[in-house]
C-alpha positions as CSV (number, residue, x, y, z in Angstrom):
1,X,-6.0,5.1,-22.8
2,X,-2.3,6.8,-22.5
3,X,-1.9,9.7,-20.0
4,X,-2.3,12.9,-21.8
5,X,0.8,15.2,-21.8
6,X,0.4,18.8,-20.4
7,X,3.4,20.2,-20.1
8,X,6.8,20.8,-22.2
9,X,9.1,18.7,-19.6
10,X,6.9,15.7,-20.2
11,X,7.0,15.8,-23.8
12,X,10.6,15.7,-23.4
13,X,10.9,12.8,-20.8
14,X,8.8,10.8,-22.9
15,X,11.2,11.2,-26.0
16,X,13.8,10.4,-23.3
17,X,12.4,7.1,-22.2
18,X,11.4,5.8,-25.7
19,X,14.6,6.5,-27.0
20,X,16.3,4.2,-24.5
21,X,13.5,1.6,-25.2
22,X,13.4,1.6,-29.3
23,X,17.8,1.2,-28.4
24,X,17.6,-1.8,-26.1
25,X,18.9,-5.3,-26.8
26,X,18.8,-8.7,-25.5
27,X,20.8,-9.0,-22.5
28,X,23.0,-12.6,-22.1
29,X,23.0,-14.4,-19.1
30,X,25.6,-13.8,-16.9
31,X,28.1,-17.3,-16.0
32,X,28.0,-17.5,-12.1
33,X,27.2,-20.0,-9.7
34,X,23.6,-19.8,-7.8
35,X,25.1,-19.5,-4.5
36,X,27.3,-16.4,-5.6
37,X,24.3,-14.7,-7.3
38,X,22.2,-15.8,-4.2
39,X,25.1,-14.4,-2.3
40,X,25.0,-11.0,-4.4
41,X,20.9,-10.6,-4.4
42,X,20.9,-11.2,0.0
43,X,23.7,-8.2,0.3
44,X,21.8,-6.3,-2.0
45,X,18.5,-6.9,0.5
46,X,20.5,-6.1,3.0
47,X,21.7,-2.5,1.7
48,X,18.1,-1.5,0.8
49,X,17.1,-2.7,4.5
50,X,19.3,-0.5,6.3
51,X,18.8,2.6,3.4
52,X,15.3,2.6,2.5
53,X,12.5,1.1,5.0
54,X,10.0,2.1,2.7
55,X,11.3,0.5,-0.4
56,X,12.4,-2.7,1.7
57,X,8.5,-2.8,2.7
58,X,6.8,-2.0,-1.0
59,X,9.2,-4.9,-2.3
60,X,8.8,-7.3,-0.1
61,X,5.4,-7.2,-1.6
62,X,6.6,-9.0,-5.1
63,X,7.1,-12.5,-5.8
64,X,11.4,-13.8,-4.9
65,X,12.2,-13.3,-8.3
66,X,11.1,-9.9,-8.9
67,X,11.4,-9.1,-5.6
68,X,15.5,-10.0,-5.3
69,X,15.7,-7.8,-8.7
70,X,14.0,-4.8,-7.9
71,X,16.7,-5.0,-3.9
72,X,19.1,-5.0,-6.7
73,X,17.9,-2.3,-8.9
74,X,17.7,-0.6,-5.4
75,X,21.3,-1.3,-4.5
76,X,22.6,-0.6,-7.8
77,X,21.0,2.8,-7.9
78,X,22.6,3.5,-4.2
79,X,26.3,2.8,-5.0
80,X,26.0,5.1,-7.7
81,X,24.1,7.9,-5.7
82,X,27.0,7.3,-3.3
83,X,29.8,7.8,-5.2
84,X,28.7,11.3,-5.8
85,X,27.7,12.0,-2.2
86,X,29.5,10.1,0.1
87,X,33.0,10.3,-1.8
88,X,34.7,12.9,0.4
89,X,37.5,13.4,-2.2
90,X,35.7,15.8,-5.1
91,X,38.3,15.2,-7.7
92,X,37.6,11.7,-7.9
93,X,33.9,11.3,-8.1
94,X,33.7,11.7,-12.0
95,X,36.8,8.9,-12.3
96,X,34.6,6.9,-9.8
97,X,31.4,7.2,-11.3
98,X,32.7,6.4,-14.8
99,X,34.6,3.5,-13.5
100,X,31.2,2.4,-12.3
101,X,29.6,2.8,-15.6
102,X,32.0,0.7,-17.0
103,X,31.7,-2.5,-14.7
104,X,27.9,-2.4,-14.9
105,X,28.4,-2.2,-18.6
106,X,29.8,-5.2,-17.9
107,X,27.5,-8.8,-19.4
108,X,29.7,-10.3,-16.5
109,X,30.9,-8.3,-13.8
110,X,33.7,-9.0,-11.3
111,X,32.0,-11.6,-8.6
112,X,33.4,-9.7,-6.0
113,X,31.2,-6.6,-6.8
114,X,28.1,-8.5,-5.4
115,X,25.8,-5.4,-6.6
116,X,26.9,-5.0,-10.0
117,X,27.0,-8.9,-10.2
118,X,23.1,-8.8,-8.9
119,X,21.9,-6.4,-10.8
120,X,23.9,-7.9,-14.1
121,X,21.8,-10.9,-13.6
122,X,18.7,-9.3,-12.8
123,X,18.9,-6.8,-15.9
124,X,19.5,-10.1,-18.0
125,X,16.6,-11.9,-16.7
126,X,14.1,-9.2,-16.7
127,X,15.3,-7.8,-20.0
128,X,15.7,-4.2,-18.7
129,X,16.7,-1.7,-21.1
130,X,20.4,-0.7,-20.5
131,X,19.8,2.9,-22.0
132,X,17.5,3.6,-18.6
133,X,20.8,2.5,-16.0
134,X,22.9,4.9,-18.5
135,X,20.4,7.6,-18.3
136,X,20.5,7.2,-14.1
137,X,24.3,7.7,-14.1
138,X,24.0,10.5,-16.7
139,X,21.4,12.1,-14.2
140,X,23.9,11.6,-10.9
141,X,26.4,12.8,-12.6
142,X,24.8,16.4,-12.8
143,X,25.5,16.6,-9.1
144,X,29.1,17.0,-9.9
145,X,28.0,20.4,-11.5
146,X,24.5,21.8,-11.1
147,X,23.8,23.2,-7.4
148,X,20.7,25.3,-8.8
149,X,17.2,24.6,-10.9
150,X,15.9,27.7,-12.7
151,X,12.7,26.3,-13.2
152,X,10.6,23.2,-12.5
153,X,11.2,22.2,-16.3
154,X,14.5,21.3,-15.2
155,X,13.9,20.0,-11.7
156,X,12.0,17.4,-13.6
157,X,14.5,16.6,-16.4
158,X,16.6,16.5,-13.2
159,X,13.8,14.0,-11.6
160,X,13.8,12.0,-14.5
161,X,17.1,11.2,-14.8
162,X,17.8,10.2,-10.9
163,X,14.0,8.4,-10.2
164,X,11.8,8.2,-13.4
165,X,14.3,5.8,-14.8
166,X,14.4,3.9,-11.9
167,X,10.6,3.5,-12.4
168,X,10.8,2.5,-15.8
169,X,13.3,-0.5,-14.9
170,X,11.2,-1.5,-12.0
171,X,8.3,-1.4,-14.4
172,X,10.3,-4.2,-16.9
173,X,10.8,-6.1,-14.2
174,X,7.2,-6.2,-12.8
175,X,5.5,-6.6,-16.6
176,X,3.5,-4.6,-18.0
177,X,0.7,-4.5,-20.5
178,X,1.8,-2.0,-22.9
179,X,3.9,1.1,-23.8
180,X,1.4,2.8,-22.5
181,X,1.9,2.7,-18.8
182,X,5.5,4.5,-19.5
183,X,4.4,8.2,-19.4
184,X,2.4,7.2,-15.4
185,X,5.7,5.6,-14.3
186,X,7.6,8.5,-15.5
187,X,5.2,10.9,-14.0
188,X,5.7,8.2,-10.8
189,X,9.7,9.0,-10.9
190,X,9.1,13.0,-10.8
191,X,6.4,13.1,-8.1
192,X,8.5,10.3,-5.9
193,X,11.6,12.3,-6.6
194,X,9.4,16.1,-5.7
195,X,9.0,14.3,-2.7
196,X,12.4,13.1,-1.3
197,X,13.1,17.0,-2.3
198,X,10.8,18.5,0.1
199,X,11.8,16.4,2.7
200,X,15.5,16.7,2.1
201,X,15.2,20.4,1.5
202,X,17.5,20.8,5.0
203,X,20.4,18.0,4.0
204,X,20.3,19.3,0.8
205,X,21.5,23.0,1.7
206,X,24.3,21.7,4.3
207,X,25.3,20.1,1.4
208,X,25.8,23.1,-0.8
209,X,22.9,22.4,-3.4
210,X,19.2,23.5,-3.6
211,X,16.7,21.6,-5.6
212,X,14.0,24.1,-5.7
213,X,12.8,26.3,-9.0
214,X,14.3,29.6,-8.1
215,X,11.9,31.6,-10.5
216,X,9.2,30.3,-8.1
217,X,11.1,30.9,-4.6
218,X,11.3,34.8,-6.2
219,X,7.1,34.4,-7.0
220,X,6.9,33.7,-3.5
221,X,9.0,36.3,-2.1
222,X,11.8,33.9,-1.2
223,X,15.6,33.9,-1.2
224,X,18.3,31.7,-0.3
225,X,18.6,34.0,3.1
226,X,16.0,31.4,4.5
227,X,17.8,28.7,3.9
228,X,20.2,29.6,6.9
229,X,17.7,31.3,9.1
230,X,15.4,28.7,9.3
231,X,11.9,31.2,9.3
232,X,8.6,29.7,8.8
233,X,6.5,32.3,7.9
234,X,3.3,32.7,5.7
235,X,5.6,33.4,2.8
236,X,7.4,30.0,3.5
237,X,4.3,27.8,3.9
238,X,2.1,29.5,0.9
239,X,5.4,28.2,-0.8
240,X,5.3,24.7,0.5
241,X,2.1,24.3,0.1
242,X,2.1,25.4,-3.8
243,X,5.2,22.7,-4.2
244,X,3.2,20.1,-1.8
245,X,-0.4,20.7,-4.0
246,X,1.4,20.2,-7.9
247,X,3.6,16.6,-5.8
248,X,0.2,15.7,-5.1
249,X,-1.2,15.9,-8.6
250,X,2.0,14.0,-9.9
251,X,1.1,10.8,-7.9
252,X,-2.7,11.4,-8.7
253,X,-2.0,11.8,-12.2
254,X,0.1,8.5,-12.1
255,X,-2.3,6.1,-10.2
256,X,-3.5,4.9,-13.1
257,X,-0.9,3.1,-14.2
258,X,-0.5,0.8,-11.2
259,X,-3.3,-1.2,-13.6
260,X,-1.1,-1.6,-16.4
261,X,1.6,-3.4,-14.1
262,X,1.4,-7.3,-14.1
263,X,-1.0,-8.2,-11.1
264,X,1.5,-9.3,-8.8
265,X,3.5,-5.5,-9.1
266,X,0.5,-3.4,-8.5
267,X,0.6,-4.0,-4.6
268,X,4.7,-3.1,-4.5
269,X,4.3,-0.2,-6.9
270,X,1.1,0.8,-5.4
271,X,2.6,0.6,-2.0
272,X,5.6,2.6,-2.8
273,X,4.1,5.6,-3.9
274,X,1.2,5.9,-1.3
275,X,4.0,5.8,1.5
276,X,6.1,8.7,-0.1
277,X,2.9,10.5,-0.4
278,X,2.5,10.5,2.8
279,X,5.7,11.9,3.5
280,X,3.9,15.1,2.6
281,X,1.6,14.8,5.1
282,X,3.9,14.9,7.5
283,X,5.5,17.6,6.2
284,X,2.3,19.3,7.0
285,X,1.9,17.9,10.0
286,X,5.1,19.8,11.5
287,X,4.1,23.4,10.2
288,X,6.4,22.4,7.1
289,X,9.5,22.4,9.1
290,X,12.0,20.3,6.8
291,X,15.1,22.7,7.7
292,X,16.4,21.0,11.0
293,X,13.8,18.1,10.4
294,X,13.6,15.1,8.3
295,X,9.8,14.0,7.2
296,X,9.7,10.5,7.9
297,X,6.8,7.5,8.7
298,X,6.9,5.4,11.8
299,X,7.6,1.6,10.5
300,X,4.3,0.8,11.9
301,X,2.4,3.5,10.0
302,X,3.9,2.3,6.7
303,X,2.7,-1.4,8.1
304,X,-1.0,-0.1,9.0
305,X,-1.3,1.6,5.5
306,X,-1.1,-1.4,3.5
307,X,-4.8,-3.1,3.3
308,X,-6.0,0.7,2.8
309,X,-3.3,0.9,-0.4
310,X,-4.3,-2.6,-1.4
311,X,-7.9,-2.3,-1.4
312,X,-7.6,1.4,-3.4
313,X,-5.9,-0.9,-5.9
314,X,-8.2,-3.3,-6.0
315,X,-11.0,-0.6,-7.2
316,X,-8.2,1.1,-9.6
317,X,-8.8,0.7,-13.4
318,X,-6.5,1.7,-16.6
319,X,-7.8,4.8,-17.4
């Protein structure tokens, strides 16, 4: 049974994702040796190793094939989250970024740009739909421009664009039963994406951008002011807790879909999402403190999670 739609941004992000689906075509193999692609897939490990922990943990949890492809999903995703925020020189980010658009538009990329080389071969092998990799550049790109979110309508457009469509390419490369399981992995993308928000809430604002509804910091009684004073108050935790309660329901509204991935996915996809969850915990944990502090899970907790997260999987069923 398909996840029923509640709200206006999810009609909207499921017309998004099926357009880029009905528009995708066969990729062609790339022409490159298997030790330069093995070279390309082991940097590509290595830069979601030292970025992500948690992403580095949930994949390892796939079989080697789908397991080098999602890294390079991973890495791919990260040079272009980079451009826009580690490129110190303003006026070139858009050249950058298009630049980058173009090479991994590419059937067969340079072979000395080992991550758009990777993920060339892994979108070709997994058949991933190239109008989802556009759609992530197109969402990265609003960095460039947009500093402020009226309303959580557009914080999720916003969320689909930089993580639901990283969902729905993980999800071609796992398998899946049906068409079906796209609106849980978009719903997935938003709730992973709430998350990394609330925890980067801090970064974010030394960084001259806010990603919080502002409509709802006004319900609250909020206003930037506390953004550079730092106050936890009851106004600021009634807040948090509102945004932490609706993250919450994302990821339960999305379980279900973990049964519509191919078997061997569910753990990885499963695994990934229970361990940003509990990001939130920790949120809590600290008195919601995410101005000078960055929510995080020891390596070991992530670890120790695992048979808990397997075994709520082995008891899930499609909906």
């Amino acid at each position: 049974m398909t996840l029923q739609l509640q709200h206006t941004w999810e009609y909207r992000l499921m017309a998004w994702a099926e357009e880029a689906l009905q528009n995708a075509l066969p990729m062609p193999y790339i022409h490159a040796d298997n030790s330069i692609l093995d070279i390309a897939y082991q940097h590509c490990s290595d830069v979601t190793k030292h970025h992500s922990r948690t992403f580095y943990i949930a994949s390892g949890l796939l079989p080697r094939e789908k397991r080098r492809a999602v890294r390079a999903l991973y890495a791919f995703c990260r040079v272009t989250d980079d451009i826009i925020d580690k490129n110190t020189d303003a006026n070139r980010r858009e050249t950058d970024l298009e630049a980058w658009r173009e090479r991994v538009n590419l059937a067969n990329p340079p072979h000395d740009d080992l991550v758009a080389l990777a993920w060339a071969d892994a979108r070709a092998r997994f058949n991933v739909p190239h109008g989802y990799a556009t759609q992530l550049i197109d969402g990265v790109k609003q960095d460039l421009t947009k500093t402020r979110y009226a309303t959580f309508d557009e914080l999720a457009e916003y969320s689909y664009g930089v993580a639901s469509t990283v969902g729905l390419m993980a999800m071609h490369i796992i398998g899946f039963t049906s068409e079906e399981a796209i609106p849980y992995a978009i719903k997935l993308g938003v709730a992973l994406q709430m998350t990394n928000i609330l925890r980067d809430i801090g970064e974010d604002w030394r960084g001259g951008r806010l990603y919080l509804p502002q409509d709802e910091l006004s319900a609250f009684g909020l206003d930037e002011s506390r953004f550079d004073t730092h106050i936890i108050d009851d106004k600021w935790r009634d807040f948090m807790r509102f945004q932490i309660d609706r993250n919450r329901k994302l990821y339960h509204d999305s379980w279900h879909g973990i049964a519509m991935l191919n078997r061997d996915g569910r753990l990885a996809i499963g695994a990934a999402a229970e361990l940003y969850q509990a990001i939130l915990s920790d949120i809590e944990a600290n008195d919601y403190q995410v101005f000078t502090r960055r929510a995080h899970i020891s390596t070991i907790g992530k670890i120790t999670r695992i048979p808990r997260i397997w075994w709520r999987i082995r008891n899930t069923r499609i909906a």
